[in-house]
C-alpha positions in Angstrom: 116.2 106.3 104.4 114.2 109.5 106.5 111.8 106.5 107.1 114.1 104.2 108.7 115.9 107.5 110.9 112.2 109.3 111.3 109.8 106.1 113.2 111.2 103.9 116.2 111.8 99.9 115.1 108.4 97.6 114.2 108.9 94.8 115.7 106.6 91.2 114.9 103.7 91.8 117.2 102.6 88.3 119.3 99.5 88.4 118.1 101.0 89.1 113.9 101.1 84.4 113.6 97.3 84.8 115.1 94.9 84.9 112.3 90.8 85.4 112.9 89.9 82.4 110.8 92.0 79.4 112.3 89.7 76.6 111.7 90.8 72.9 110.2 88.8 71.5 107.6 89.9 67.8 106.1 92.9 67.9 108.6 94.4 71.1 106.7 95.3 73.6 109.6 94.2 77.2 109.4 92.2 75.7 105.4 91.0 78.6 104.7 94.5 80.5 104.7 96.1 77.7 103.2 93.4 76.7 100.2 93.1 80.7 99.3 96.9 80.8 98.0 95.2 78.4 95.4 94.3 81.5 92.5 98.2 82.9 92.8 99.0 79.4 91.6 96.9 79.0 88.8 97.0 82.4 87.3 101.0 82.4 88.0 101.6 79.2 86.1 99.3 80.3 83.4 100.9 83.6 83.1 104.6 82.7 82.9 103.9 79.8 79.8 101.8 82.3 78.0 104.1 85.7 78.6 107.5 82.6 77.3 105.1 81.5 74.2 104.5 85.6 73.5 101.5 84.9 71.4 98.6 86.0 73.5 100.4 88.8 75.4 101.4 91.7 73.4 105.0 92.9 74.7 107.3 94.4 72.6 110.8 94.5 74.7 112.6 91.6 75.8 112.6 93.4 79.1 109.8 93.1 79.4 109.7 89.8 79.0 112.1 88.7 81.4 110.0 91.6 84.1 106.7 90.1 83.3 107.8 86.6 83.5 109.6 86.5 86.5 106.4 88.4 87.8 104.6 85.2 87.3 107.1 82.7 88.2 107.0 85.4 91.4 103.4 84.7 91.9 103.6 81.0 91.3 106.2 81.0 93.9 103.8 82.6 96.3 101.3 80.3 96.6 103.6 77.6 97.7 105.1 80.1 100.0 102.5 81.6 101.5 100.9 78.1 101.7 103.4 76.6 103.8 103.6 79.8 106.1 99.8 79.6 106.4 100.3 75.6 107.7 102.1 76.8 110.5 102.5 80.6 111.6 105.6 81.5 112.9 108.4 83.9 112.6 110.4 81.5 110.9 108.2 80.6 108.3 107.3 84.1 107.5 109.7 84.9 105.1 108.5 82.0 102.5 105.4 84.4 102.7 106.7 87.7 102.5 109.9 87.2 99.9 108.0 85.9 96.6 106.0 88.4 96.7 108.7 91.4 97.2 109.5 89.6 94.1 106.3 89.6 92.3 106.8 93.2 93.4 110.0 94.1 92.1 109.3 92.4 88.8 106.0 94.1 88.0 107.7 97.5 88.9 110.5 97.2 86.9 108.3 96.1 83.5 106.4 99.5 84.0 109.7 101.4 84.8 110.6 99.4 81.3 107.3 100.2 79.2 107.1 104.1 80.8 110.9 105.1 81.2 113.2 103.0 79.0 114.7 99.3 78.8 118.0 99.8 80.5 116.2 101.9 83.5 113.8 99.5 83.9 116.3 96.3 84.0 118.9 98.4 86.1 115.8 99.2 88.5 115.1 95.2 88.1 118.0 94.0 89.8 118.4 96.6 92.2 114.9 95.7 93.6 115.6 92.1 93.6 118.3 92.8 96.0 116.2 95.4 97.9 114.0 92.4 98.4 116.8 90.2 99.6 118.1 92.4 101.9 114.7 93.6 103.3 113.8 90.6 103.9 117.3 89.1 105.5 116.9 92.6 107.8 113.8 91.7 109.0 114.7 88.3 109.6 118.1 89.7 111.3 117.1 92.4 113.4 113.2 91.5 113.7 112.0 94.9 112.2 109.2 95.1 109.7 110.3 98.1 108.5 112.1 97.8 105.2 109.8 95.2 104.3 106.8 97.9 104.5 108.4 100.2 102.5 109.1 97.7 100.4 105.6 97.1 99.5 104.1 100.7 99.6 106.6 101.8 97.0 105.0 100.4 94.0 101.5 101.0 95.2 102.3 104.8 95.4 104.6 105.4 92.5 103.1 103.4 89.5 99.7 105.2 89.8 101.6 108.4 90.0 104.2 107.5 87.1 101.2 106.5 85.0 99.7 109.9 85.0 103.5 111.5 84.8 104.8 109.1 81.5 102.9 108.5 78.5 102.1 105.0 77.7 103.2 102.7 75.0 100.5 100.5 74.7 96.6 101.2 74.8 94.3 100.0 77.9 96.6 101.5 80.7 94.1 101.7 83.3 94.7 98.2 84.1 97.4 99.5 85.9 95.6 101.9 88.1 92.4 98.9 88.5 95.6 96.5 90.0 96.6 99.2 92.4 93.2 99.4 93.5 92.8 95.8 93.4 96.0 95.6 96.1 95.2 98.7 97.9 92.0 96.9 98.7 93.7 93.5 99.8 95.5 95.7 102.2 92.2 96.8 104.2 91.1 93.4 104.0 94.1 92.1 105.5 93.8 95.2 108.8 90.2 94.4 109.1 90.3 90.8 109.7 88.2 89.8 112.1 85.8 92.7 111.6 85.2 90.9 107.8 85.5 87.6 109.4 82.6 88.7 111.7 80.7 90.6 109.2 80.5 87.6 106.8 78.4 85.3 109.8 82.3 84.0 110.0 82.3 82.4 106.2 85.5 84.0 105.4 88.2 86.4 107.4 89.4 89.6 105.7 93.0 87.3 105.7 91.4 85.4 103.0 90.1 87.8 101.0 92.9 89.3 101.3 94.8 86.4 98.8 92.0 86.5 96.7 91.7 89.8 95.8 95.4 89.9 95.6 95.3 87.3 92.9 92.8 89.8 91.2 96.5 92.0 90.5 98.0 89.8 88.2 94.6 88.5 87.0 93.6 92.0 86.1 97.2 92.9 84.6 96.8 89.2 82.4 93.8 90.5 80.3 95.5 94.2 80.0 98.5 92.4 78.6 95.6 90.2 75.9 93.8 93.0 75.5 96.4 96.0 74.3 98.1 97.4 71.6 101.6 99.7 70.5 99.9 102.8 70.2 100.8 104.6 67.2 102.7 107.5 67.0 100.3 110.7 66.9 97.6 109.0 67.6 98.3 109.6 71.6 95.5 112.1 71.8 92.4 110.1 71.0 90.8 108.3 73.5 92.0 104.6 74.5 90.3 101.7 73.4 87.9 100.0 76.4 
């Protein structure tokens, strides 16, 4: 709220639609943009059918089930979004860009509110992001102000790395958590600095681009943490985690 009262209204800019890596390869506009949604698709799909079959990923709660899998279906949704946004740039294909991934984001900050805090927090805090998204996104689309939508997405980034170090975790190999936030925070300067990456790559690849690929890296990264951990036992919380 102090946000929202404390800075002036961010509109779209003209030049938000104008990407530095707009070239058409195969008669696929902007290919690039388009074929690099391709990862959220794969390791969305993958994700959601092995977090429902529960035999590879090691959750306890069925909170956590429902936060992790909606997580995936978020990211799954994405790349079709984002895809079709990326076919055509415009403010009103935006939101099939923006939404499933305030989703994704919702989703994956309510299964650490549920792993960290408690079950009932973290599915309360689950729907009240999902509308948080909605309405974001339906302001932005309303009024043409970005702002909601940024808080949105800062949120998480800021307050899981500083919950992790605040509540104890449940299961072993918790620095996947801080490795995805780094992962995201990294998409984020790739996305600002897209022509200067477009450039220094002898125009290969824009920063846009790498942008969805290292964003795939999040729920990539968070996959093999939910493989690779374990309950940790009671009183063992002291000894150093398992790499």
């Amino acid at each position: 709220m102090f946000f929202m009262l404390a800075t002036p209204k961010i509109p779209h800019s003209p030049k938000h639609h104008h990407f530095a890596d707009m070239r058409n390869f195969f008669g696929v506009p902007n290919t690039l943009n388009v074929v690099t949604n391709f990862p959220f698709l794969v390791v969305g799909v993958l994700g959601f059918v092995l977090c429902v079959r529960g035999d590879l990923f090691t959750i306890s709660l069925q909170g956590e089930v429902w936060g992790w899998a909606l997580f995936y279906a978020g990211t799954a949704w994405l790349a079709y979004g984002s895809a079709y946004y990326h076919l055509k740039p415009s403010d009103s294909r935006v939101m099939w860009d923006s939404f499933p991934m305030m989703v994704a984001y919702s989703s994956l900050f309510s299964s650490f509110i549920v792993e960290r805090v408690g079950e009932k927090i973290g599915l309360s805090c689950l729907f009240a992001l999902l509308f948080g998204a909605f309405l974001s996104t339906a302001y932005e689309r309303t009024y043409n102000d970005l702002r909601l939508c940024m808080m949105f997405q800062l949120i998480p980034c800021i307050a899981i790395p500083g919950m992790a170090f605040v509540f104890r975790p449940k299961y072993t190999h918790s620095k996947y958590w801080l490795w995805a936030t780094g992962a995201y925070l990294l998409a984020k300067f790739e996305a600002v600095a897209d022509r200067k990456m477009y450039h220094a790559t002898n125009y290969i690849i824009s920063g846009h681009s790498l942008q969805h690929l290292c964003l795939a890296a999040v729920p990539a990264l968070l996959s093999i943490m939910l493989m690779r951990r374990n309950i940790k036992l009671k009183g063992l919380g002291d000894l150093k985690e398992r790499v």
